[in-house]
C-alpha positions in Angstrom: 0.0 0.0 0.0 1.5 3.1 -1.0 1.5 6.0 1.1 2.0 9.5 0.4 1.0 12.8 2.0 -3.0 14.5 2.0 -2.4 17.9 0.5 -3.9 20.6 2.8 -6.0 21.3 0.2 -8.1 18.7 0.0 -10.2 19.5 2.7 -11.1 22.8 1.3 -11.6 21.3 -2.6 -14.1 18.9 -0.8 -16.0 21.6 1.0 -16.8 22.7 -2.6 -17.7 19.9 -3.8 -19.9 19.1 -0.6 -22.3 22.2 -2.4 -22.9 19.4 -4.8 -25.0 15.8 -3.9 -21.9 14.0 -5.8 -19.5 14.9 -8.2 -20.9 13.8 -11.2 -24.3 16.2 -10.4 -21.2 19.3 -10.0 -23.4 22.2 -12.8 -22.2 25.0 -14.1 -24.5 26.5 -12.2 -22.9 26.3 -9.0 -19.5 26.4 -10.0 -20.8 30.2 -11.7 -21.4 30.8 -7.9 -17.5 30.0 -6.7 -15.6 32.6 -5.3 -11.9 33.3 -6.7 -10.8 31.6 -3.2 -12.8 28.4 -4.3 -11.5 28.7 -7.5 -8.0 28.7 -6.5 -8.8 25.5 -4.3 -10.3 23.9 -7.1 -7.5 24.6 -9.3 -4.7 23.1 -6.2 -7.0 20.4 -6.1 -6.6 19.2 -9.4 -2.5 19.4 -8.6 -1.6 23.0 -10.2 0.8 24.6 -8.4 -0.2 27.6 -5.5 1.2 30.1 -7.6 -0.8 29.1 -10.6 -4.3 28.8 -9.0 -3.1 32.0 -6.7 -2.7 33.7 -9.6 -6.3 33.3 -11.3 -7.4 34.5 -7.3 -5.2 37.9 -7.6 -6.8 38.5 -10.9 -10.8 37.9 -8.8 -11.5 35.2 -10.8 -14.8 33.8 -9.6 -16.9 31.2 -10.8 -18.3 32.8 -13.4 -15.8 34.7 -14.3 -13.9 31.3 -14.7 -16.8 29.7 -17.0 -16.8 32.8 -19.5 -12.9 32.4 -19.7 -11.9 31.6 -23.6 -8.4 30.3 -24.1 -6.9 33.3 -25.0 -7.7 35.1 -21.8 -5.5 32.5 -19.9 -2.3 33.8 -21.9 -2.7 36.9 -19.8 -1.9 35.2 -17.0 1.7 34.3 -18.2 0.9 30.7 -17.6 3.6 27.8 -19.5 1.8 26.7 -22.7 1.5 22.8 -20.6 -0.3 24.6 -17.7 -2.1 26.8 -19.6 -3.6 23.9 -21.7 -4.9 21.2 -18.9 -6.5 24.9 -17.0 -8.5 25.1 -20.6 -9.2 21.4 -20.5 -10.5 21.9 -17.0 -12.7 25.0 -17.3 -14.2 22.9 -20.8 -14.9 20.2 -18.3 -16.6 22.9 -15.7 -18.3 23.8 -18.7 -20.4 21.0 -19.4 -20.6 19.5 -16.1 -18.1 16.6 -16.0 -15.7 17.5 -13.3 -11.9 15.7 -13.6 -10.8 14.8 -9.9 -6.8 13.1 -10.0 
């Protein structure tokens, strides 16, 4: 049995994900209601680094913010092209309901 070390972030990442009854029922609709705090969580959660997600916080990206993001908009943020990619793949994800959890 391997063992490895609980990130301090997961308790928060499943505190927003308690809002929904499981993940696969996780809507755009209540992502839209995230705070930029929640969105940096989620972002930590799915293993991008504190100063990534930190960054998308500093900028007040909420929720909805988040959703109405296109592809482009995340080159502002100075992100590597790798990083920059699996965010995109993320927020498609938040998108259309179908949340990614590693």
């Amino acid at each position: 049995i391997p063992i490895f070390k609980i990130s301090p972030y997961v308790k928060p990442l499943k505190s927003i994900l308690k809002k929904s009854s499981s993940l696969s029922n996780l809507c755009a609709t209540e992502v839209r209601n995230w705070t930029p705090e929640e969105v940096r969580e989620y972002f930590i959660g799915q293993h991008f680094s504190n100063n990534d997600a930190t960054k998308l916080m500093e900028q007040e990206i909420d929720g909805e913010s988040l959703l109405t993001m296109s592809r482009d908009d995340l080159n502002h943020f100075n992100f590597k092209f790798g990083v920059c990619i699996k965010m995109w793949n993320r927020i498609l994800h938040l998108r259309v309901g179908k949340i990614k959890i590693h």
